[in-house]
TORDO-261500 format. One record per residue (C-alpha): residue in one letter; x negated, y negated, z. Coordinates in Angstrom, 1 decimal, padded with zeros to 4 digits. Layout:
residues N
{mise->A	X->X	Y->Y	Z->Z} .
...
//
This chain:
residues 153
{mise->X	X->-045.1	Y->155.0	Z->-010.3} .
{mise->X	X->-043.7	Y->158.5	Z->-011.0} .
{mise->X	X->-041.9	Y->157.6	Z->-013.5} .
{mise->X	X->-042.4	Y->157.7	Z->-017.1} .
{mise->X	X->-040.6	Y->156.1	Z->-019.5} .
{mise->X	X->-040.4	Y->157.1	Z->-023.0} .
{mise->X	X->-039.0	Y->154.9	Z->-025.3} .
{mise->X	X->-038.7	Y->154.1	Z->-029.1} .
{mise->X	X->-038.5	Y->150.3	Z->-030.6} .
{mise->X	X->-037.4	Y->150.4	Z->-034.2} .
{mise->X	X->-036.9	Y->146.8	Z->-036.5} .
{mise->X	X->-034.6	Y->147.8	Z->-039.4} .
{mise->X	X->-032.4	Y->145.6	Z->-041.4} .
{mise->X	X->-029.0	Y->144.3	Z->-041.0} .
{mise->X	X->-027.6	Y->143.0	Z->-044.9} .
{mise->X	X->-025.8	Y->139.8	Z->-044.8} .
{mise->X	X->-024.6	Y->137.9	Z->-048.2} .
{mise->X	X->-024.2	Y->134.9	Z->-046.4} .
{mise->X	X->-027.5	Y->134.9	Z->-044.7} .
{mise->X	X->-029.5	Y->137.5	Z->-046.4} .
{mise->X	X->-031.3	Y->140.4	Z->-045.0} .
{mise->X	X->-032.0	Y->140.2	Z->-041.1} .
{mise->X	X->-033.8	Y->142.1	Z->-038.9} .
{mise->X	X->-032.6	Y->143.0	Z->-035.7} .
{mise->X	X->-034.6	Y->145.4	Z->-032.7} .
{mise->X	X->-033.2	Y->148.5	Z->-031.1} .
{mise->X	X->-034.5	Y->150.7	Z->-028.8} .
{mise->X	X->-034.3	Y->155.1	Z->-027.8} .
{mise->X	X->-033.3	Y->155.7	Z->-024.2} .
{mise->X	X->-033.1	Y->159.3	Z->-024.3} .
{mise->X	X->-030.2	Y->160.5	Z->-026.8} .
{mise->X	X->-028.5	Y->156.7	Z->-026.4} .
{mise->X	X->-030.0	Y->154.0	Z->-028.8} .
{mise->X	X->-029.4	Y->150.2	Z->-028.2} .
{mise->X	X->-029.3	Y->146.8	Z->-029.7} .
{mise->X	X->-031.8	Y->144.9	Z->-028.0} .
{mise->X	X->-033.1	Y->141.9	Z->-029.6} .
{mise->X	X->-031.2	Y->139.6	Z->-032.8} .
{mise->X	X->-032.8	Y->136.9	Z->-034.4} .
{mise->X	X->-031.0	Y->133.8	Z->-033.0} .
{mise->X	X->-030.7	Y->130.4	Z->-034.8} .
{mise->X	X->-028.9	Y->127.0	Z->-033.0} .
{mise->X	X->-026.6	Y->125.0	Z->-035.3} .
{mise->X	X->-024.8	Y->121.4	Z->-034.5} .
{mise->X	X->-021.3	Y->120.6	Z->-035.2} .
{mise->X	X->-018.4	Y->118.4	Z->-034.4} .
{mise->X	X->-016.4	Y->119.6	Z->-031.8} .
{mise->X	X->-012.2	Y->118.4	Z->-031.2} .
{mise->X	X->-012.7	Y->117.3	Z->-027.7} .
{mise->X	X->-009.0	Y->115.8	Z->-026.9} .
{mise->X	X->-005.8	Y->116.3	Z->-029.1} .
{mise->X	X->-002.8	Y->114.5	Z->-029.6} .
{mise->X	X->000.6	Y->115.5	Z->-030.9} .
{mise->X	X->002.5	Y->113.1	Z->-032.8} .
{mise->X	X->005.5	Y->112.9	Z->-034.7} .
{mise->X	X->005.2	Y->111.8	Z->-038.9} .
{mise->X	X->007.4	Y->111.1	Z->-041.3} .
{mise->X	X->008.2	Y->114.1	Z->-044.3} .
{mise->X	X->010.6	Y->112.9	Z->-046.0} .
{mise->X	X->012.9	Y->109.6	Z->-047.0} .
{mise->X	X->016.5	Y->108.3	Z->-048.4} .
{mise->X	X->016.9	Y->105.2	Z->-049.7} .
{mise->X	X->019.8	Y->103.2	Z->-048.0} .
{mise->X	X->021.4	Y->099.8	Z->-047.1} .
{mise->X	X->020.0	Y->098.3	Z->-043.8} .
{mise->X	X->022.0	Y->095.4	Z->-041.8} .
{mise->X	X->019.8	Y->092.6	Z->-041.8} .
{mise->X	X->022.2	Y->089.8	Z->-040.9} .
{mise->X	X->025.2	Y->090.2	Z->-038.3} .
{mise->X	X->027.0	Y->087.7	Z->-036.4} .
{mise->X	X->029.9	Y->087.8	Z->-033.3} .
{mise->X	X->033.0	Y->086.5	Z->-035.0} .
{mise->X	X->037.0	Y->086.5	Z->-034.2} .
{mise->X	X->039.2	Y->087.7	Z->-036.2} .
{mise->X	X->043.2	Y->088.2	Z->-036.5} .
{mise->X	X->044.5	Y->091.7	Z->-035.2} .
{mise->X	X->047.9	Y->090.7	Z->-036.2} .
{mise->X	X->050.4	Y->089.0	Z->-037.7} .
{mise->X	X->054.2	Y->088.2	Z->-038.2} .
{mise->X	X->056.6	Y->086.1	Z->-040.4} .
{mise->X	X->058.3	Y->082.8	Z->-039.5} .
{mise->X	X->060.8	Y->081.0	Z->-040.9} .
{mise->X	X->060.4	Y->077.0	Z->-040.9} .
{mise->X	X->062.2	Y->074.0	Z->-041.7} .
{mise->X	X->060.4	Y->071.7	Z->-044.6} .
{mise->X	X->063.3	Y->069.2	Z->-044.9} .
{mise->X	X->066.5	Y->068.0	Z->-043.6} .
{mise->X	X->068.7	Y->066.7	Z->-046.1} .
{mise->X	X->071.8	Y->065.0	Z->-044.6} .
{mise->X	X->074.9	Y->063.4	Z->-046.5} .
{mise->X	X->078.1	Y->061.6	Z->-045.5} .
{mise->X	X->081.6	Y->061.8	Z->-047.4} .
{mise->X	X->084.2	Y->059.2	Z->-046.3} .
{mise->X	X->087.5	Y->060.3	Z->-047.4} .
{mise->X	X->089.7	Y->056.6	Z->-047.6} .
{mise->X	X->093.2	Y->058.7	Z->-047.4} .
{mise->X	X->093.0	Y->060.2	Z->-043.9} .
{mise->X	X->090.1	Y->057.7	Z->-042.9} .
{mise->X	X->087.7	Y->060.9	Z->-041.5} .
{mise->X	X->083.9	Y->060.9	Z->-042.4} .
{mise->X	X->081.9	Y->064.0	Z->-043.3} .
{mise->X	X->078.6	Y->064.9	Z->-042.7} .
{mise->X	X->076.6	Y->067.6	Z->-043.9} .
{mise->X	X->073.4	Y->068.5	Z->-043.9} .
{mise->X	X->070.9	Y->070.9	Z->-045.8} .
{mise->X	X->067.6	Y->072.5	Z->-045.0} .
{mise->X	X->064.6	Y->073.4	Z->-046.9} .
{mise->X	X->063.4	Y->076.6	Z->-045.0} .
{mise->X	X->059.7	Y->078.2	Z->-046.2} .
{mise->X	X->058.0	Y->081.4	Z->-044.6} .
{mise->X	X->054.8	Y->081.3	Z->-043.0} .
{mise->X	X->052.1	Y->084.0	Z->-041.6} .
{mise->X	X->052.0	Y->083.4	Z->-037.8} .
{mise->X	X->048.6	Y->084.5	Z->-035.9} .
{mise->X	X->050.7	Y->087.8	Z->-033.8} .
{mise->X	X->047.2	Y->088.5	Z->-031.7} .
{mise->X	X->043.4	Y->088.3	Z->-032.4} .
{mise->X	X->040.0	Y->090.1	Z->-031.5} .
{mise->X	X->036.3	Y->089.9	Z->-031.2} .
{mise->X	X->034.1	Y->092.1	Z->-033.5} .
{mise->X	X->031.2	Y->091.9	Z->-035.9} .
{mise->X	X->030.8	Y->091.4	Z->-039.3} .
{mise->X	X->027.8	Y->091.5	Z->-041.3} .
{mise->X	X->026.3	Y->088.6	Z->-043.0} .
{mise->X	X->023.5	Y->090.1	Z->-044.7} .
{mise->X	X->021.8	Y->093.3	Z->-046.4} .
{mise->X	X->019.2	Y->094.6	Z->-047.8} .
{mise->X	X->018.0	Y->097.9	Z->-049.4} .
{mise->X	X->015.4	Y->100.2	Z->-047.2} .
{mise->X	X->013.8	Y->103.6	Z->-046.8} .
{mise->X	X->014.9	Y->105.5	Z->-043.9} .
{mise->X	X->013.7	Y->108.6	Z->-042.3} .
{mise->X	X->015.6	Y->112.1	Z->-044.0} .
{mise->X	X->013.0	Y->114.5	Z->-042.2} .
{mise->X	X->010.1	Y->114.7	Z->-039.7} .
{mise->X	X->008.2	Y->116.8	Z->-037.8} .
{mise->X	X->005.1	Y->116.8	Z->-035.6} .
{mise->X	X->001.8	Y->118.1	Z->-035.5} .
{mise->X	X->-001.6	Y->117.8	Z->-033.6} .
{mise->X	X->-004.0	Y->116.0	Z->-034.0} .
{mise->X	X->-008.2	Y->115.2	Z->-033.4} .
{mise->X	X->-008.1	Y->112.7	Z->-030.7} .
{mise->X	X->-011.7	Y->112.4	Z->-029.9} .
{mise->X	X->-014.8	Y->114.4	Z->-031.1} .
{mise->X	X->-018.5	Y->115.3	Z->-029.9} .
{mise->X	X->-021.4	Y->116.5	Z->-032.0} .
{mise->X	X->-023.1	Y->119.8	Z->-030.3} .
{mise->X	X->-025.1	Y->122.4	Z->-030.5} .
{mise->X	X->-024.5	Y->125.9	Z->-030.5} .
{mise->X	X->-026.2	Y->129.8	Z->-031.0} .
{mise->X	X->-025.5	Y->131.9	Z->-033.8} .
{mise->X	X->-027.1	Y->134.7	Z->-035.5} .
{mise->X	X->-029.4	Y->134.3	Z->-037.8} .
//
């Protein structure tokens, strides 16, 4: 062809402390120079293929837990009676007019009368446990997969 190409291929180093000294290729195109050519390596390494998010525990308080509680009914109100106990009668004849008396005495007591009742529960049972103060969430390796990649070498 025509056309003549005049080009300049240099190898010089590139310093690396974690890899040491490389060399790399670059080339002259007229005034421009470029990087044409770095020594490639592959590596293998796991790769996080699918994530989950879930939600953990940070932080507990110690507390009383319900571990026994039953249906039960129970009085919503009461009042006060009064009730006879005992009748005590008597008789008095009285021999000048010929007339009979009777009297009688009773023994009163108060009681607590049942005014009204309800349905609720009450517990039958607990028992100390650790409950959740704080939590939060975070994500998390589902599933991984061993591959290869490039890097420089």
């Amino acid at each position: 062809t025509p056309n003549t190409v005049s080009a300049t291929n240099l190898f010089f180093p590139v310093t690396s402390t974690a890899a040491g000294n490389r060399d790399c290729a670059v080339a002259k195109d007229g005034t421009a120079w470029y990087l044409i050519d770095v020594k490639m390596a592959t590596a293998t390494a796991i790769f996080v293929t699918k994530t989950s998010e879930k939600t953990f525990v940070t932080s507990t308080v110690s507390g009383i837990a319900l571990t026994g509680v039953q249906s039960r009914t129970y009085v919503s109100g009461t009042s006060s009676q009064q009730v006879v106990t005992d009748v005590n009668f008597s008789a008095t004849l009285n021999s000048s007019n010929c007339t009979i008396t009777v009297s009688k005495q009773l023994s009163m007591t108060s009681i607590c009368v049942c005014a009204g009742t309800g349905q609720g529960l009450f517990v039958t049972s607990t028992q100390t446990a650790a409950f959740a103060s704080g939590v939060t969430s975070g994500v998390f390796a589902g599933e991984t997969a061993t591959a290869s990649y490039l890097m420089l070498q």
